[in-house]
Backbone as JSON Lines, residues from 0, in Angstrom:
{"i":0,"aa":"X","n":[-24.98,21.39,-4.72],"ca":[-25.18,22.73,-4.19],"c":[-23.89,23.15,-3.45]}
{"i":1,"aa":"X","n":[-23.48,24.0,-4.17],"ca":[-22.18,24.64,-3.27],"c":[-22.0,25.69,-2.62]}
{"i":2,"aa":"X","n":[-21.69,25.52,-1.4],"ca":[-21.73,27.19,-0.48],"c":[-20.48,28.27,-0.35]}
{"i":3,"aa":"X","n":[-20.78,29.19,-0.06],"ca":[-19.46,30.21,0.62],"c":[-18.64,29.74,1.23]}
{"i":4,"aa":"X","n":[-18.53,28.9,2.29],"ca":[-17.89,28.17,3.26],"c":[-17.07,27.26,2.47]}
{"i":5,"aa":"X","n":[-17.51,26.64,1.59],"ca":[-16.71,25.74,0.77],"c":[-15.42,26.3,-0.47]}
{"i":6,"aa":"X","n":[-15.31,27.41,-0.66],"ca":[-15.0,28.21,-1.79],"c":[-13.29,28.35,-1.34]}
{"i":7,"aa":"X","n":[-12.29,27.91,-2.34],"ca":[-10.91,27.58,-1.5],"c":[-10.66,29.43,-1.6]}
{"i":8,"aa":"X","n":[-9.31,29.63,-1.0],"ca":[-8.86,31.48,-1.23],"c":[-8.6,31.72,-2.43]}
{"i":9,"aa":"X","n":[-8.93,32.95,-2.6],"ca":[-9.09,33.6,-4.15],"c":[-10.24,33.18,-5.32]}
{"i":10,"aa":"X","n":[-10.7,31.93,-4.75],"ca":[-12.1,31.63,-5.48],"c":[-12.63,32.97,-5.58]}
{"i":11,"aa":"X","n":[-13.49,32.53,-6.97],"ca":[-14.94,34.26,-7.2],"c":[-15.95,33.05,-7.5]}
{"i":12,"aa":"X","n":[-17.32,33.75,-7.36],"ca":[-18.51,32.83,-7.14],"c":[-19.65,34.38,-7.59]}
{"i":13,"aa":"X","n":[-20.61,33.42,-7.73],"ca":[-21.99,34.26,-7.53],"c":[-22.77,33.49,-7.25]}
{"i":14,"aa":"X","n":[-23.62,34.84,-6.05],"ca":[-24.72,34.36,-5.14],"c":[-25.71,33.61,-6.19]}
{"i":15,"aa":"X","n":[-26.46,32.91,-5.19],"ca":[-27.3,32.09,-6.41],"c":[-28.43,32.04,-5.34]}
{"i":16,"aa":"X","n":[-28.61,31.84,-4.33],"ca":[-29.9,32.05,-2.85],"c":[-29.57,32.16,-1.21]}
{"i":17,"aa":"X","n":[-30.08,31.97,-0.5],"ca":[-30.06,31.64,1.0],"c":[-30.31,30.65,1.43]}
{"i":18,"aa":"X","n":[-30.25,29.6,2.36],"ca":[-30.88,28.8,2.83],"c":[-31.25,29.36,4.07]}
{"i":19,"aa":"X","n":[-30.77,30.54,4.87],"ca":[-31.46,30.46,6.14],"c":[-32.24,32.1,5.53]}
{"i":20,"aa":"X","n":[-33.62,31.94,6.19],"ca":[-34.32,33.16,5.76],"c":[-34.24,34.86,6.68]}
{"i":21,"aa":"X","n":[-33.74,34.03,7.99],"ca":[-33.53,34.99,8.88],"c":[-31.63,35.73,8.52]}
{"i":22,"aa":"X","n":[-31.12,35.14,8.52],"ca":[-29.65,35.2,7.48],"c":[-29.7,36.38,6.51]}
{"i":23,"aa":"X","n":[-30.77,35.87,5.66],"ca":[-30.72,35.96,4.45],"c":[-30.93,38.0,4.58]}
{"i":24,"aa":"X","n":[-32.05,38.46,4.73],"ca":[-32.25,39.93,5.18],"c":[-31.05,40.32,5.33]}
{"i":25,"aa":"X","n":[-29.98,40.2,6.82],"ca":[-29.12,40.81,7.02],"c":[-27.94,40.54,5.94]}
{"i":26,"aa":"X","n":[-27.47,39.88,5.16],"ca":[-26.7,39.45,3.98],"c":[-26.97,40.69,3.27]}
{"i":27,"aa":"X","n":[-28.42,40.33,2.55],"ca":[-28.79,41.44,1.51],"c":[-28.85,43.39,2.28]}
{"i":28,"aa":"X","n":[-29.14,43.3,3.17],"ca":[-28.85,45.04,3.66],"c":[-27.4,45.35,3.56]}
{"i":29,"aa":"X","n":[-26.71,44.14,3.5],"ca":[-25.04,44.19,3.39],"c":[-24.38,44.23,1.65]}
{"i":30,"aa":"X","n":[-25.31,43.9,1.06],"ca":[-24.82,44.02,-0.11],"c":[-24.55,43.0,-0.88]}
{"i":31,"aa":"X","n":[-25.17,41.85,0.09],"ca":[-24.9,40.45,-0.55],"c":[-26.27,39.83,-1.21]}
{"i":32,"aa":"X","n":[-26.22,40.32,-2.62],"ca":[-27.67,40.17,-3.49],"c":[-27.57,39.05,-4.56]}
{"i":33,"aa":"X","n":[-28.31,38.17,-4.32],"ca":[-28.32,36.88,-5.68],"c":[-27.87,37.89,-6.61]}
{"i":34,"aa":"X","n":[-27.22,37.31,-7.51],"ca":[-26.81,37.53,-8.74],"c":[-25.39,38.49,-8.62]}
{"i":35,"aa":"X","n":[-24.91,38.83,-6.94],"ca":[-23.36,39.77,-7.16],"c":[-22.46,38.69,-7.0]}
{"i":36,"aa":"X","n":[-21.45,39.49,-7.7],"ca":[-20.73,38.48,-7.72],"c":[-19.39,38.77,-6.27]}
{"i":37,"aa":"X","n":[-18.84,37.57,-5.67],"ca":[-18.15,37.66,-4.73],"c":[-16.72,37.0,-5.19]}
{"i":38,"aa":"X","n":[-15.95,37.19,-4.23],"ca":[-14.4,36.65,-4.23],"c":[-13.97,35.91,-2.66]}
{"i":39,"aa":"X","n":[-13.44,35.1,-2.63],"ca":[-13.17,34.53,-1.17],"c":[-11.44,35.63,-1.02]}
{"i":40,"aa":"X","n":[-11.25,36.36,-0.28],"ca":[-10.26,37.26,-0.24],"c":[-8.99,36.9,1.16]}
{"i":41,"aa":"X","n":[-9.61,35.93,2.07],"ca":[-8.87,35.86,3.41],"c":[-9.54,35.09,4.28]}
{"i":42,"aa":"X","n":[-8.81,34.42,4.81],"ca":[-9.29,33.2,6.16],"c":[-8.27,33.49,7.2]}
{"i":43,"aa":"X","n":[-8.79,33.18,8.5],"ca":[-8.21,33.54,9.65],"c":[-7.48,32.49,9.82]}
{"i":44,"aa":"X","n":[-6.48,32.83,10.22],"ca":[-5.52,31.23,11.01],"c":[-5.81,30.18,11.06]}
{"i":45,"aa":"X","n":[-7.0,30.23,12.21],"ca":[-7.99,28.71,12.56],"c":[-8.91,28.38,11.64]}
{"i":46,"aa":"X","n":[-8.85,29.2,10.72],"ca":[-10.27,28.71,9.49],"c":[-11.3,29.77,9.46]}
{"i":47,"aa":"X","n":[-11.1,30.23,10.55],"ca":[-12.4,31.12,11.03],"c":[-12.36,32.38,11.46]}
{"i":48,"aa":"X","n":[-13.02,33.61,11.37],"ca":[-13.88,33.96,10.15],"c":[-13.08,33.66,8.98]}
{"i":49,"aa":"X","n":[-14.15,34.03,8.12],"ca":[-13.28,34.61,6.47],"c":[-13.72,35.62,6.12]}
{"i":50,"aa":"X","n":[-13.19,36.67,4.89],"ca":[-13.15,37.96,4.34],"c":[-13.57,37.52,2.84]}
{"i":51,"aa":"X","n":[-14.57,37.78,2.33],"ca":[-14.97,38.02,1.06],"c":[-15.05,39.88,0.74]}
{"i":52,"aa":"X","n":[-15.15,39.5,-0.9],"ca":[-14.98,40.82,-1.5],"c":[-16.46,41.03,-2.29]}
{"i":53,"aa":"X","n":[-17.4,41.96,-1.51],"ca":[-18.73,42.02,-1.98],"c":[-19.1,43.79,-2.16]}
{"i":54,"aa":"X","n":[-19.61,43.72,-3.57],"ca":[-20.06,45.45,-3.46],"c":[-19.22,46.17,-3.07]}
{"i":55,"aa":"X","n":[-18.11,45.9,-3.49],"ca":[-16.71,47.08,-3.24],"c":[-16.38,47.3,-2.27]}
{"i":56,"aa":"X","n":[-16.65,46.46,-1.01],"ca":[-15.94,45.95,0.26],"c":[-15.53,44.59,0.62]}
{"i":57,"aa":"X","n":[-15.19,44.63,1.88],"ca":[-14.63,43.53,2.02],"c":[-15.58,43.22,3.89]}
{"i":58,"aa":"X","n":[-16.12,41.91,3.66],"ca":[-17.43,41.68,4.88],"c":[-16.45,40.21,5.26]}
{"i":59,"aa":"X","n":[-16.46,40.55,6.59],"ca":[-16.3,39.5,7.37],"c":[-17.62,38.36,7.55]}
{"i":60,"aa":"X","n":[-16.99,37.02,7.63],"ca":[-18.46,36.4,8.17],"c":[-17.91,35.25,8.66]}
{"i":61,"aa":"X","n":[-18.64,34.18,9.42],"ca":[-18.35,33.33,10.05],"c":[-18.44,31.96,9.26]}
{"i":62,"aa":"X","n":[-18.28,31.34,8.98],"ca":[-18.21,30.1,8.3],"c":[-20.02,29.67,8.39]}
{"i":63,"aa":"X","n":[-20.6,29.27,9.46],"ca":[-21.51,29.26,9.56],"c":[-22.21,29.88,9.17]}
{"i":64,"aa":"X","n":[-22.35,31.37,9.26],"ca":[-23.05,32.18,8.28],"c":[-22.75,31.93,6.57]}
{"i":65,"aa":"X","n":[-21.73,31.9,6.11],"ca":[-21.02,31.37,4.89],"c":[-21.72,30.49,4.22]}
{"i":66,"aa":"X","n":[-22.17,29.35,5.19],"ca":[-22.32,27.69,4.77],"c":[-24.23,28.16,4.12]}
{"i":67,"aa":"X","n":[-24.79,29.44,4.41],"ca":[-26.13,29.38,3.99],"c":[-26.27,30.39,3.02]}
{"i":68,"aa":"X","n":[-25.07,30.51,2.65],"ca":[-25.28,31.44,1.1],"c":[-24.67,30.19,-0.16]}
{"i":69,"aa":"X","n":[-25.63,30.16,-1.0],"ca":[-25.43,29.22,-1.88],"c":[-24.74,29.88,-3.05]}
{"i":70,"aa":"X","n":[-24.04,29.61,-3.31],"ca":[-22.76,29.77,-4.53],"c":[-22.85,29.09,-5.84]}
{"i":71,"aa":"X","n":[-22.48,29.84,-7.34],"ca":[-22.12,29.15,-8.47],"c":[-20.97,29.63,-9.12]}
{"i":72,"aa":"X","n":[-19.79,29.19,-9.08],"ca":[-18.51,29.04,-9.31],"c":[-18.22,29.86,-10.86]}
{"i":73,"aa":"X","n":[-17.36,31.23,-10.68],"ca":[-17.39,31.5,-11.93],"c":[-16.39,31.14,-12.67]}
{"i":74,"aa":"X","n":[-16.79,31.1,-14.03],"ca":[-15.91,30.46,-15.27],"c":[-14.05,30.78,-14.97]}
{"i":75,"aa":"X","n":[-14.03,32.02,-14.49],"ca":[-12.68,32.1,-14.66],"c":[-11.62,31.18,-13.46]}
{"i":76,"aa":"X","n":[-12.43,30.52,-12.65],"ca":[-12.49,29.46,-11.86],"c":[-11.48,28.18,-12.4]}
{"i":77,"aa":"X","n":[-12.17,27.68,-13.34],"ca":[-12.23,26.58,-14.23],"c":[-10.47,26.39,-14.72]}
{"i":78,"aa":"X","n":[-10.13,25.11,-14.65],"ca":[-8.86,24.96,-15.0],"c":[-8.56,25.21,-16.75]}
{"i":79,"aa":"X","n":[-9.76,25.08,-17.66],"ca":[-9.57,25.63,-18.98],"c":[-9.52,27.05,-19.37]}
{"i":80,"aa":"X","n":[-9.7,28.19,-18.17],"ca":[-9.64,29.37,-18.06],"c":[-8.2,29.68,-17.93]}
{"i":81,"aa":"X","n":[-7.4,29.05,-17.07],"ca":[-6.24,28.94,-17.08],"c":[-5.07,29.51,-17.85]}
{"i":82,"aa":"X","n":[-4.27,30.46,-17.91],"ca":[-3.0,30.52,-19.36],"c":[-1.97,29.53,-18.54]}
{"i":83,"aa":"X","n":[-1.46,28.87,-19.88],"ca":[-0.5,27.77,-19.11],"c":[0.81,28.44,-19.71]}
């Protein structure tokens, strides 16, 4: 199971669930809906926050918040996606 929090910069992913349920509400009024797809776009200095690219903005969140959105890594990801 892989999360937001884990996703290196410039990773893209799609939502796949929540683990926290109280989380989860304020995510989705934000635009963060299973099945959109996201981009990891920026990390702060210390690690913390980070900037993803969701629904044609760009949402700050805290790592911790991050770590309870569950992620599936998209293809163009993949080192065979790659042009060498």
């Amino acid at each position: 199971m892989q999360t937001l929090d884990t996703l290196a910069l410039g990773q893209s992913a799609t939502i796949k669930e929540f683990t926290d349920d109280f989380l989860s509400l304020k995510f989705i009024e934000m635009g963060c809906l299973p099945g959109e797809k996201i981009k990891l776009s920026n990390i702060a200095p210390f690690g913390d926050p980070i900037a993803i690219e969701v629904s044609g903005y760009v949402l700050s969140l805290r790592k911790q918040e991050a770590a309870t959105i569950v992620v599936k890594l998209n293809p163009e990801n993949t080192i065979e996606s790659c042009a060498i």
